[in-house]
N, C-alpha and C positions, 0 to 999 in steps of 0.2 A: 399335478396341475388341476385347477378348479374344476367343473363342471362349465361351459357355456349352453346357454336356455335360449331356443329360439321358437317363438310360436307362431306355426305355421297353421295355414287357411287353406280348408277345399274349396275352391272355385267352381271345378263340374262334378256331377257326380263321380262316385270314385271306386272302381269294381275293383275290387282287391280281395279274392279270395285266402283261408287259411284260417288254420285254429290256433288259438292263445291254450295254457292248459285250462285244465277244468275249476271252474271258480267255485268257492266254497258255498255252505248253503247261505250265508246271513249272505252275501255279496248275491248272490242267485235273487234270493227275495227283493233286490231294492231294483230287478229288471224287469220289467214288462215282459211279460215271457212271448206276447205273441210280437212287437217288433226287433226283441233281441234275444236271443238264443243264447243259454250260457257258454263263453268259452269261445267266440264267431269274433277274432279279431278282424278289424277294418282297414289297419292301417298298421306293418310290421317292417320291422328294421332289417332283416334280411331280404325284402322286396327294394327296399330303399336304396341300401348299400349296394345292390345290383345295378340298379338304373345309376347311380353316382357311377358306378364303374363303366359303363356305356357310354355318360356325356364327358368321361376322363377321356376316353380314347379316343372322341371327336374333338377335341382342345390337344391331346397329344400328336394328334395325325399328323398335321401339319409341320410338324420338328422330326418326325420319328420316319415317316412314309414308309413303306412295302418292309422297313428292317421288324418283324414280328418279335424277334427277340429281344430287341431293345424297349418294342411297346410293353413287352410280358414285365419286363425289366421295370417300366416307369412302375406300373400298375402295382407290380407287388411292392415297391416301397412306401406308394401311397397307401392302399388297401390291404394289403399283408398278402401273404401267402400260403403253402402248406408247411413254407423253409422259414417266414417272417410273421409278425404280427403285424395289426394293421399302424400306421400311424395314428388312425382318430380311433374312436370310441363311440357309440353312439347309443341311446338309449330312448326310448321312450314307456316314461312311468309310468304313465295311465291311457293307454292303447284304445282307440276309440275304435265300439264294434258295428259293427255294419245292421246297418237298417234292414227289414226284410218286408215292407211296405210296397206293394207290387204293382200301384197304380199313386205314386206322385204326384202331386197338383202340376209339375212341370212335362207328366204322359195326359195331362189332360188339356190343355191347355193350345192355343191356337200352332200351329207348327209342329205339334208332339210327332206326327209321321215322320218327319223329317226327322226331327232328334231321334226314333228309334231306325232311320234308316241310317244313319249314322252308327249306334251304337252295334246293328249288324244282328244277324240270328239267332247268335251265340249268348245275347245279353236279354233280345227285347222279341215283342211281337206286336203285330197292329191287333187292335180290340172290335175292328170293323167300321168304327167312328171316326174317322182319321184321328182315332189317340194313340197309343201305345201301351204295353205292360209288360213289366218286368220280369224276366226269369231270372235274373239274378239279385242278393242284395250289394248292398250299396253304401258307401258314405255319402251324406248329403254334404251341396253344397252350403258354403257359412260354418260347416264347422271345422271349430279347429283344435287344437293340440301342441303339445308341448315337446319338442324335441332337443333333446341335449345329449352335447359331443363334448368329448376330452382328447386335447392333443396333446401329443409327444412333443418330444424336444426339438424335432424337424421341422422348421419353420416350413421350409418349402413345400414338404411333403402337407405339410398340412392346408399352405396357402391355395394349392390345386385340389384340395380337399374339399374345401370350400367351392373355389370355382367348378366346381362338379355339382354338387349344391345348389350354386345358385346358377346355372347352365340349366338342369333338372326343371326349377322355378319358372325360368324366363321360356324355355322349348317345350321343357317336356313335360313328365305326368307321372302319375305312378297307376299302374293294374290293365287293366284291361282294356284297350283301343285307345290306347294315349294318343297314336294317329290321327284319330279322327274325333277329337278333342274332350274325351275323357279325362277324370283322374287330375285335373289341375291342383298345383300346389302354390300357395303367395306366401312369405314372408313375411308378418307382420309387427313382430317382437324381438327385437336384440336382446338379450341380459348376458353379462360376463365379455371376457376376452375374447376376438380375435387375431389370430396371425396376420401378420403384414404381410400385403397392405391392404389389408382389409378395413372397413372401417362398417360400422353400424347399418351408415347412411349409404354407402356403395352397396350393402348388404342387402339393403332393403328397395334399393332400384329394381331388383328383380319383380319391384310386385306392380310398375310400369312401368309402359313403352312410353318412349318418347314418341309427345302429337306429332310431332313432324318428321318423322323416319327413325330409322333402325340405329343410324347411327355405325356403320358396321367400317372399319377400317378395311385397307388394301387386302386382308388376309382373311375377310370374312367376319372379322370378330368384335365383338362389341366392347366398347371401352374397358369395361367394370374386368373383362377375360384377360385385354389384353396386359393391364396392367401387371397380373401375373406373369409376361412374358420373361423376363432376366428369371426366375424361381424355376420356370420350365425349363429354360435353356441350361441351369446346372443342373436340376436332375435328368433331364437327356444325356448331358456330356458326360454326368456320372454314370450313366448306364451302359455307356457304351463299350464293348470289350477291347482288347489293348489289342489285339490281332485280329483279322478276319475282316470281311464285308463291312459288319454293321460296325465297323469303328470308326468310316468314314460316314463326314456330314452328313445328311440329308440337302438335297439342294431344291426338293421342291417335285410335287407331280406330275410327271410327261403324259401320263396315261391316267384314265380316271381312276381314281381312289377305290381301292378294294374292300374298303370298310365305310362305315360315315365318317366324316372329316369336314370340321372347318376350314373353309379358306377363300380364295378369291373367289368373283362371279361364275367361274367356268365348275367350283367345284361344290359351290353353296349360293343355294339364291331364295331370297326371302323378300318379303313384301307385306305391307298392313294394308288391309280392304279399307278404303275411303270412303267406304259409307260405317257410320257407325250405329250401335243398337243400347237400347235398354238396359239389359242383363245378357248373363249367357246364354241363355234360351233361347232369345233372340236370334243370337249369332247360330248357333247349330240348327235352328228351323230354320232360318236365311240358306245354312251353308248345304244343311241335306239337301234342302230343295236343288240348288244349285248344281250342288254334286252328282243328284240324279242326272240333271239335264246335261252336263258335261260327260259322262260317260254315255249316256243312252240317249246316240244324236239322228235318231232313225224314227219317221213315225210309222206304229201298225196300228191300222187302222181297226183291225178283228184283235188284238190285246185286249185281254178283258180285265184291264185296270185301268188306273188313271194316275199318272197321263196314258197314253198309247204311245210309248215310246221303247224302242230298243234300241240295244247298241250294233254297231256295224256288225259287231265278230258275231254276232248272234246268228245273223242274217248271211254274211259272208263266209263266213271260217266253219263255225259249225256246221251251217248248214249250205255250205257252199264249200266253193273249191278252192277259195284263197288263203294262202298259207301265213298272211300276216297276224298278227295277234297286238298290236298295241296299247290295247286294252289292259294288258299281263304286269304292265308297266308302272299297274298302281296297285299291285301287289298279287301273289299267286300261291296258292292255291283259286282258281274263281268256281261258284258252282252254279252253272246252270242245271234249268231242269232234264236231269237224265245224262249229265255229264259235268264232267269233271274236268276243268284245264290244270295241268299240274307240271312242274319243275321236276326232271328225275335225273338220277345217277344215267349218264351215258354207260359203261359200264355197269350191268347186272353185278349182284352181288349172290351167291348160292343160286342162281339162274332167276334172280328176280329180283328187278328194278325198283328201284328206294325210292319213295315218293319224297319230296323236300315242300317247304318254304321258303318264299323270296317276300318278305315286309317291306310293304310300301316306302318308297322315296319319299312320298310329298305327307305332310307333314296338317295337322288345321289346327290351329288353336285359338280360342276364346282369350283375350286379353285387355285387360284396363290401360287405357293411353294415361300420360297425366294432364290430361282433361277431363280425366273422372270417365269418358266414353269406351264402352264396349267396343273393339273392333276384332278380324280376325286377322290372325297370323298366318299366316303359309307359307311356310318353307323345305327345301325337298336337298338333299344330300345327293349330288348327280356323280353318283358313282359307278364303279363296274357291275352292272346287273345282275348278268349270269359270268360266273368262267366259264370258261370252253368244255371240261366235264359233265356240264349239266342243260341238258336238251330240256324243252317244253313240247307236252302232248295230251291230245286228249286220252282217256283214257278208255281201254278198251278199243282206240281206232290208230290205224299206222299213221304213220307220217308226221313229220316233226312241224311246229309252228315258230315264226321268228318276233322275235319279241327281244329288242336289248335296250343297250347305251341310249340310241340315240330316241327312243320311245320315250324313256325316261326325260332327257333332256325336253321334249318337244312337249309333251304333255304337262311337265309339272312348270314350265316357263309360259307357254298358254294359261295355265290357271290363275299363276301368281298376276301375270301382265295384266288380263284382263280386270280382277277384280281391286287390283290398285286402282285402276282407270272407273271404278263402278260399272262394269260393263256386266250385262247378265245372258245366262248360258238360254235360259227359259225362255222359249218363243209362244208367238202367240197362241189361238184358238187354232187345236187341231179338228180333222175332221174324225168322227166316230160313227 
């Protein structure tokens, strides 16, 4: 089967680390050697094919629930396995490599704190000026690339191939803090074939939202997904073994979702901010600012930053007696100064306790409505937290902190609510 050519667009910056192999010398000479490094790919199809494999098992949730073998089952017919090959093929010819320009006109520019408080320690650092700068490179936004896939004979496997794809486009990101709205990817270009029922134009929705809502059916899922619904439903039924547990249907989640998973209101909730912006810049200087104040709803007046604000568990848990942590709830490992809040094996292993990560629920994305307007996405996967295996603690001190389900619920349904309504986290003049 042909090749199909689809050219896709960075949206936000795009941290994607990894080496392409080493390019020859006449290829070396046509690089800027100080913004491109030979051989520093930006954008690689083993990163890609992974995240495809993550927004599959949130479109499978919902048919498949708690039967893991049946999920392993969809996955490797779409994606292949160690026992299968994949159904698609994917390639990309000319691998766009990452920028290493470490102060952007978008780390200089009005909100950059914000956008590097978003991108987090690990990517960025303030310059003193409320700008930012980069420790990592990057693909910039605007560019784009040419990405081409070749499917099998499996229509179906291929049609959820896709909808991973463009699930990927519409939520999510590729590299590094896709949560906190990194790494966007748009659709911009059909050429060749797709699978039914796919079509160009369904394809190409992914590169906007609709102005006036999500559009999300009873199950969580937006039209373009569900369509693929009848293709799901037989390769679920084929997946499923002739004896044992997982051969009987799925009837639906009593308890929250142990993985991300589309579905009703109780198991996926999402919302566009009502105010709209500019560019994405915009949005991630609106959203850090925001973000700060939503988490850190305390003022200290002796803080030697600005604002003067912490969060409760600062003040309470750390350095108090209270054993709540809700804060945990927007992702953990957290690091304060001179400690560490962390997720561990209840259970030592060789007499010593596994430090873990739990990745944020709630979700921020930068997206074009089709009014051509900037707004932001948020949506949060309200699912099982922690299992019952794995306690939260500070480290180095006893005692365990509670942090679950219903933190998640509470917090990420406050953020989306408010900022539908335009409502802002940011209070007025504190005192200093």
């Amino acid at each position: 089967m042909a090749w199909t050519t689809l050219t896709l667009k960075v949206t936000t910056p795009l941290f994607n680390g990894g080496h392409q192999p080493p390019k020859s010398d006449t290829e070396s000479k046509r690089d800027n050697a100080r913004d491109l490094p030979p051989g520093d790919a930006g954008v690689r199809v083993s990163s890609l094919r992974g995240t495809m494999r993550y927004w599959l098992r949130a479109i499978a949730g919902g048919k498949v629930g708690n039967q893991t073998d049946v999920l392993a089952a969809v996955e490797s017919r779409i994606f292949g396995s160690t026992k299968r090959a994949s159904t698609v093929a994917l390639r990309i010819p000319e691998p766009q490599r990452a920028n290493h320009n470490r102060q952007p006109d978008w780390c200089r520019r009005e909100g950059a704190r914000w956008i590097g408080y978003l991108a987090g320690q690990g990517l960025s650092k303030p310059d003193g000026r409320n700008r930012s700068e980069l420790d990592r490179a990057f693909v910039a936004p605007d560019t784009t690339f040419r990405l081409q896939l070749r499917f099998g004979p499996d229509e179906d496997a291929a049609a959820l191939a896709v909808a991973a794809l463009w699930s990927l486009c519409r939520y999510g990101g590729l590299g590094a803090r896709t949560r906190r709205g990194f790494g966007g990817l748009r659709i911009v270009d059909v050429d060749g074939e797709l699978p039914a029922p796919w079509t160009p134009e369904a394809l190409l929705a992914a590169a906007a939202v609709p102005s006036d809502g999500l559009g999300l059916d009873e199950h969580g899922l937006p039209p373009e997904i569900a369509q693929c619904g009848v293709a799901l439903n037989r390769i679920v039924a084929s997946a499923r073994p002739e004896e044992g547990a997982s051969s009987v249907a799925f009837e639906g989640w009593r308890d929250p979702p142990t993985y991300p998973v589309f579905g009703g209101p109780s198991i996926f909730k999402a919302g566009l901010s009502e105010r709209t912006f500019a560019d994405w810049s915009a949005v991630l200087g609106y959203t850090g600012e925001q973000f700060r104040w939503f988490r850190a709803t305390e003022t200290a007046v002796a803080a030697g930053y600005d604002p003067p604000i912490k969060t409760p568990e600062w003040l309470r848990t750390i350095h108090g007696k209270d054993r709540r942590f809700g804060l945990g709830a927007l992702g953990l490992p957290i690091n304060f100064k001179g400690y560490t809040v962390r997720p561990v094996a209840a259970k030592a292993h060789g007499g010593k306790k596994e430090p873990l990560r739990r990745a944020s629920p709630l979700w921020l994305r930068p997206v074009q409505d089709t009014n051509d307007q900037w707004r932001l996405l948020s949506f949060a996967f309200l699912g099982r937290f922690l299992p019952d295996e794995v306690k939260v603690e500070v480290r180095d001190r006893n005692g365990e902190l509670e942090v679950g389900t219903a933190d998640v619920v509470d917090r990420s349904t406050e953020w989306i609510a408010r900022l539908e309504r335009d409502e802002s986290f940011v209070r007025g003049a504190l005192p200093r």
